[in-house]
C-alpha positions in Angstrom: 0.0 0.0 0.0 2.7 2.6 0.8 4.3 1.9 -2.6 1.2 2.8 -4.4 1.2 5.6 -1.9 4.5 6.8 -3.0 4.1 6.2 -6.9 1.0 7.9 -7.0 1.7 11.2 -5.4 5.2 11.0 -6.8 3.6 11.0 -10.4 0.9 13.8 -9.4 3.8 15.9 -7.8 5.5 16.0 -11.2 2.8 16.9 -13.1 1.7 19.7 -10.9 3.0 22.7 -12.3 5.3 24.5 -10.2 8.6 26.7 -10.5 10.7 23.8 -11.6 8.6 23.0 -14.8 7.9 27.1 -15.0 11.9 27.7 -15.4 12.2 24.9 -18.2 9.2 26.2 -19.9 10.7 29.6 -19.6 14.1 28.3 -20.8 12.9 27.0 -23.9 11.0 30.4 -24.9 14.2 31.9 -24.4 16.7 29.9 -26.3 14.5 27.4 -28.1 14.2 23.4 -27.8 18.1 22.8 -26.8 18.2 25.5 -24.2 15.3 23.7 -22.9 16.3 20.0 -22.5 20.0 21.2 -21.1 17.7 22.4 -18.6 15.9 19.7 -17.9 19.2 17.8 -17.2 20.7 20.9 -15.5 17.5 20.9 -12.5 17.6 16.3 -12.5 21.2 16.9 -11.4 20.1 19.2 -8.6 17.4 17.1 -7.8 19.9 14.6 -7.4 21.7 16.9 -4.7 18.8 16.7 -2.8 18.1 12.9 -2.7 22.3 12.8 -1.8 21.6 15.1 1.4 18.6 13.7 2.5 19.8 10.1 2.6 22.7 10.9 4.4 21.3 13.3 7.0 18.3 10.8 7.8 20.7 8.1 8.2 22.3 10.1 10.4 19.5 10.3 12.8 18.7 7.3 12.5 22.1 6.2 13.6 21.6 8.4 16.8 18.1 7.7 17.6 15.4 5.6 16.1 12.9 7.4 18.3 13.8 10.6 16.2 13.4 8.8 13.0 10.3 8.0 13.9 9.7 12.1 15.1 11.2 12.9 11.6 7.7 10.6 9.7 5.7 12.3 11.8 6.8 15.9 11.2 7.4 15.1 7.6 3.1 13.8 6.9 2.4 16.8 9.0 4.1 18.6 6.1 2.6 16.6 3.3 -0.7 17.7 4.6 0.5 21.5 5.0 1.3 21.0 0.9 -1.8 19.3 0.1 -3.7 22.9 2.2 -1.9 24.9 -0.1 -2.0 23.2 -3.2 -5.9 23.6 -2.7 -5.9 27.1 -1.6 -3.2 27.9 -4.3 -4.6 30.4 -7.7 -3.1 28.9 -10.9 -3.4 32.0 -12.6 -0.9 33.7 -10.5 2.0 31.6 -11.5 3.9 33.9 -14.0 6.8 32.5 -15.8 9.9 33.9 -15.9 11.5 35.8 -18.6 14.5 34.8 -19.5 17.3 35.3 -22.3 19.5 33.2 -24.4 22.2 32.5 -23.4 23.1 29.0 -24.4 23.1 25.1 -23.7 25.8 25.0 -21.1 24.8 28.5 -19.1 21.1 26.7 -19.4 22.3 23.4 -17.7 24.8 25.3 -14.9 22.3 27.5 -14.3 19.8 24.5 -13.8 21.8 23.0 -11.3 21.9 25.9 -9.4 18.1 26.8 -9.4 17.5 23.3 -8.2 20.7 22.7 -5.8 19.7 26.1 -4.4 16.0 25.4 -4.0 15.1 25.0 -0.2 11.6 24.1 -1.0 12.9 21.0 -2.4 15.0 20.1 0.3 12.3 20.0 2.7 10.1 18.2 0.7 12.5 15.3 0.4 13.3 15.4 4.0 9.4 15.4 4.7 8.6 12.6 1.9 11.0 9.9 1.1 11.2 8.9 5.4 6.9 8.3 5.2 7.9 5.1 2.6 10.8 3.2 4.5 11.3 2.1 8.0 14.7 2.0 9.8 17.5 -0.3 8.7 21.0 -1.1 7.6 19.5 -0.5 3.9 18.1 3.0 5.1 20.3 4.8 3.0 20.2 2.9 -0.6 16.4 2.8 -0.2 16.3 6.3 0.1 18.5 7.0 -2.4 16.0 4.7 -4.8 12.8 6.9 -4.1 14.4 9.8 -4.6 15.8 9.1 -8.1 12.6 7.8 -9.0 10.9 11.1 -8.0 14.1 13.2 -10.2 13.5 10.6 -13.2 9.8 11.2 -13.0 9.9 15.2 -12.4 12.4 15.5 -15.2 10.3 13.1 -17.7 7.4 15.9 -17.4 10.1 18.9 -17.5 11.1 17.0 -20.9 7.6 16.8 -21.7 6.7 20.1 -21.3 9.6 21.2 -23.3 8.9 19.8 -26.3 5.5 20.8 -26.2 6.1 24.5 -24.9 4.3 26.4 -27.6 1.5 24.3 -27.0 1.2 25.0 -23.5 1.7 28.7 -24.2 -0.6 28.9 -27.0 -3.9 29.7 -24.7 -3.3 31.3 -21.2 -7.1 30.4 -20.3 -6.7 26.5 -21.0 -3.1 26.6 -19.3 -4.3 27.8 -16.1 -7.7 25.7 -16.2 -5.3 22.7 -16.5 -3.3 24.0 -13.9 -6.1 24.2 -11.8 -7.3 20.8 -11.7 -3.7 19.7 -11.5 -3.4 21.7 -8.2 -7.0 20.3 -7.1 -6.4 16.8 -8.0 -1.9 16.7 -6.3 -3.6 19.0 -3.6 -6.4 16.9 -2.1 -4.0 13.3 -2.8 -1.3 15.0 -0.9 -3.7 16.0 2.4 -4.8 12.2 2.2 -1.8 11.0 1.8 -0.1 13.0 4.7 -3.5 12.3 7.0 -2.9 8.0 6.2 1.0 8.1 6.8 0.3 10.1 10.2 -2.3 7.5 11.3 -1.0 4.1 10.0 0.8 1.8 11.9 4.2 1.8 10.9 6.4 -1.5 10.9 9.5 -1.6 13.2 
């Protein structure tokens, strides 16, 4: 149950729009399709910063007290749930992207990196998510370091996604934030139930 738990608000976090797949968007108006996809790569290898820190700071406390593990699952659904409020409350037609100019494949990846390496939203989120899926162990750290990359694989398949089919996406600015809408409806009401179920289920040892 958990893993289905994981997969699908994993999938509906990705597809949710937010300032990750506003920058690529953003990108590729810019500097075209190539601009675009370097940036795509550029944020999956922040991403990847994340998953990095947060496996090795929860092993950490772990290694120093289960009991504060456990503290860590309970604070993180707490969070989920604080998302899933806002994601609800949240106005898709204030998201306004970015914009930005050319200035290359390589500037677009660095910069990438650094928009996601810097992003303290992110951070928290892994540090709130990836603990509500695994229990305490000596494989703590690899298991962690799996969820994580699928969530970077799957947020940076929709990046790609939405990419290549920029000019669609920017053709209406009604439909766009109707879509949006229901996105944020649909991630925001999965993500209170999801934080609610992990907060009352009975974990295993």
């Amino acid at each position: 149950m958990s893993l289905l738990a994981f997969f699908a608000a994993a999938i509906l976090l990705a597809v949710t729009p937010g300032p990750g797949l506003a920058y690529v968007v953003a990108r590729t108006v810019a500097g075209g399709r190539v601009e675009g996809l370097a940036s795509c790569f550029g944020t999956a290898a922040g991403g990847f910063v994340h998953v990095i820190a947060a496996a090795l700071g929860l092993s950490i406390i772990v290694a120093q007290s289960a009991v504060a593990f456990a503290m860590v699952k309970y604070v993180g659904a707490a969070y989920l749930v604080w998302l899933g409020v806002r994601l609800l409350l949240r106005k898709a037609d204030t998201q306004i992207i970015e914009r930005l100019q050319s200035q290359g494949a390589r500037r677009a990846l660095l910069e990438g990196i650094v928009v996601e390496a810097l992003n303290v939203k992110t951070a928290l989120f892994f540090l709130a998510f990836l603990p509500q899926f695994v229990s305490a162990g000596p494989l703590l750290v690899a298991k962690l370091v799996v969820l994580g990359s699928i969530c970077v694989a799957l947020n940076t398949l929709v990046d790609v996604f939405a990419v290549l089919a920029a000019h669609r996406m920017l053709a209406s600015g009604a439909a766009r934030a109707a879509r949006a809408r229901v996105l944020n409806r649909v991630s925001g009401a999965t993500m209170l139930a999801l934080g609610a179920y992990l907060a009352l289920v009975r974990r295993p040892a």
